[in-house]
Backbone as CSV, one residue per row, in Angstrom:
resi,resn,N_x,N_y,N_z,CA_x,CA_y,CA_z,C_x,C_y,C_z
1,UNK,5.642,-44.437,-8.053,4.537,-43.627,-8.541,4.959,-42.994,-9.867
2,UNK,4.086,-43.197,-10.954,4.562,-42.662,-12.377,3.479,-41.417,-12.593
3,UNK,3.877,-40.245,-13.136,3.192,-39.822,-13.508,3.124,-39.477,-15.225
4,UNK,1.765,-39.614,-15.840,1.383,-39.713,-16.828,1.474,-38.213,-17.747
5,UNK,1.382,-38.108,-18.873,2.201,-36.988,-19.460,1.189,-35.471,-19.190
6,UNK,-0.085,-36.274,-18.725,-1.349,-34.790,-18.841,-1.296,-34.727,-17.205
7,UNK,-0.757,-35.882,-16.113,-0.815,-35.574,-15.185,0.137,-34.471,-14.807
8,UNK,1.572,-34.491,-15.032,2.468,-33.639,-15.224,2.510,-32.206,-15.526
9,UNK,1.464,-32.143,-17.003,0.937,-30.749,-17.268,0.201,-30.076,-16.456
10,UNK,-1.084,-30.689,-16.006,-1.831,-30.444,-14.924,-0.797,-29.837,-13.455
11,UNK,0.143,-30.512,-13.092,0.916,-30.358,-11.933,1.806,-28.808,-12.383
12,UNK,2.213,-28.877,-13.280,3.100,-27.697,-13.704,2.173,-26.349,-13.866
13,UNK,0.923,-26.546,-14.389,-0.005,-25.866,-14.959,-0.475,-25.068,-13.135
14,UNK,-0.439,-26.002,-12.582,-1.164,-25.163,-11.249,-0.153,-24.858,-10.252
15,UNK,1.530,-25.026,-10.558,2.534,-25.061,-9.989,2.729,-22.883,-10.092
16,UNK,2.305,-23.123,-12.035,2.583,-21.743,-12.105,1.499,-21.023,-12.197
17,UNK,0.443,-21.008,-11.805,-1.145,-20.663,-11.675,-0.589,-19.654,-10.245
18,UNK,-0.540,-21.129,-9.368,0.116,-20.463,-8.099,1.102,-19.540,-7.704
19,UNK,2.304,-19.445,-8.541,3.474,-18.595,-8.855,3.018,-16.768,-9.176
20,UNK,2.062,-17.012,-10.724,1.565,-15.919,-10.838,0.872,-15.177,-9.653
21,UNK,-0.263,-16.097,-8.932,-1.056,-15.410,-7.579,0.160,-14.716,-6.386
22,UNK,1.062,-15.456,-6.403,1.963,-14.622,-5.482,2.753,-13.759,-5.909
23,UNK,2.803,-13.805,-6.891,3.624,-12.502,-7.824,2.469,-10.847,-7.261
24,UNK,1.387,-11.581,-8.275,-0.050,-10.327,-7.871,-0.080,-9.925,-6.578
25,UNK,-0.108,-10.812,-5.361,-0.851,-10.624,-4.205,0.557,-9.952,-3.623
26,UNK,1.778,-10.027,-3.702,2.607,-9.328,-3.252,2.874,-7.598,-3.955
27,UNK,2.586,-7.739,-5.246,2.342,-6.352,-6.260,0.970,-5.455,-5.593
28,UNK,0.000,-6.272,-4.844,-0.630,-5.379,-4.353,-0.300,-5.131,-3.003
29,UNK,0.357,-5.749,-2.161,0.374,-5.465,-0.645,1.411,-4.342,-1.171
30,UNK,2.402,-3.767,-1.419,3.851,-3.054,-1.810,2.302,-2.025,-2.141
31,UNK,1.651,-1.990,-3.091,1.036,-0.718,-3.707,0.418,0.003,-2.619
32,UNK,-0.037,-1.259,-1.780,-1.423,-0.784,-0.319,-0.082,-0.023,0.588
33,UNK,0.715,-0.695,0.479,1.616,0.169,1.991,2.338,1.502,1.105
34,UNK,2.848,1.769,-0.037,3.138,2.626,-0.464,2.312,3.763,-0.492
35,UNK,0.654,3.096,-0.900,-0.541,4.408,-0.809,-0.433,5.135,0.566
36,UNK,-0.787,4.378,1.968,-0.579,4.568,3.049,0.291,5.461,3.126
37,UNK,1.154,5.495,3.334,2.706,6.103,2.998,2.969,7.393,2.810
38,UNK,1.958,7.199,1.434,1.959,8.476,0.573,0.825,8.975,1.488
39,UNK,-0.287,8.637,1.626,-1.462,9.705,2.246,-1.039,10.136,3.536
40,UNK,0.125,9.443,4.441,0.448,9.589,5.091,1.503,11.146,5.341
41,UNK,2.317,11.140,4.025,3.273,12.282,4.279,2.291,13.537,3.559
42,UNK,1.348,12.870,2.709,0.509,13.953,2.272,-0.215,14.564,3.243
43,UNK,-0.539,14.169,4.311,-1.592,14.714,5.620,-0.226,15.504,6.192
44,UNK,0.606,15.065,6.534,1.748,15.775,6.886,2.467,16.998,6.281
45,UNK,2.400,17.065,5.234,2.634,18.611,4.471,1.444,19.448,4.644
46,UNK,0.353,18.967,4.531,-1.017,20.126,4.574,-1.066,20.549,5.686
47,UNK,-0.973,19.352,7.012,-1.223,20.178,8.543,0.214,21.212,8.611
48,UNK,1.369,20.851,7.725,2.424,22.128,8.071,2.492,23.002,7.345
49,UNK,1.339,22.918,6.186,0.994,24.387,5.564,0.140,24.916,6.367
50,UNK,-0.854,24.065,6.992,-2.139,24.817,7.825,-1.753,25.858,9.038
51,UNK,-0.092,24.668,9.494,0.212,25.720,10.665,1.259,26.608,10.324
52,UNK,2.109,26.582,9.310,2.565,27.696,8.821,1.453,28.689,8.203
53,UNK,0.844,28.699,7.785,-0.446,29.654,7.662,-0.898,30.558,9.103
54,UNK,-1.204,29.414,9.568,-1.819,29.731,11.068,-0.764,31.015,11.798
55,UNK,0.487,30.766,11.579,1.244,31.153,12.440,1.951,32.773,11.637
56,UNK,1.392,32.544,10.601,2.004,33.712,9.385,0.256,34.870,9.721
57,UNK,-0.731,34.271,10.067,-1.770,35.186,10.334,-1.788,35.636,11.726
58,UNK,-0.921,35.091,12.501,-0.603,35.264,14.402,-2.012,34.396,15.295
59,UNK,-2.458,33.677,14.186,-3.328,32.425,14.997,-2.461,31.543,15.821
60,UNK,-2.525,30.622,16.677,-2.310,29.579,17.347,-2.590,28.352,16.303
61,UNK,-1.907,27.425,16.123,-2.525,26.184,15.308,-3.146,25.708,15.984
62,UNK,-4.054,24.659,15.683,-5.082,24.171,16.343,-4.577,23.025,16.144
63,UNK,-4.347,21.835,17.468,-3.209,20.841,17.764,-4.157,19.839,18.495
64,UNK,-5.288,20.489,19.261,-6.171,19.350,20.120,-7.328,18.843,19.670
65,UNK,-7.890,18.479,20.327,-9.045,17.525,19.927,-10.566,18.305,20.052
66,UNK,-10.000,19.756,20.984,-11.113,20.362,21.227,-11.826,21.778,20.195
67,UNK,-10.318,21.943,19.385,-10.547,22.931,18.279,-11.750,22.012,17.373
């Protein structure tokens, strides 16, 4: 099987078409779990300002589902 000089280009051309897409699609999964992450420890500092608050006014924090 020979391949011809535009067939070649063509082959290389979508070799690194493809290369770039996994470069991107991995640059965004890393960004999506890092956001997570972050909103994650961010919910986590506010509920321990809320209950250091709570607990600096002699409230109870509010911990259940029923507050």
């Amino acid at each position: 099987m020979n391949l011809e000089p535009h067939q070649t280009f063509q082959l290389v051309s979508l070799l690194a078409v493809l290369g770039l897409f996994c470069f991107s699609l991995r640059d965004k999964m890393n960004y999506a779990r890092w956001f997570k992450r972050w909103e994650a420890e961010r919910k986590a500092r506010r509920d321990a300002e809320l209950a250091a608050e709570a607990r600096a006014n002699g409230d109870e924090p509010k911990t259940g589902p029923w507050d």
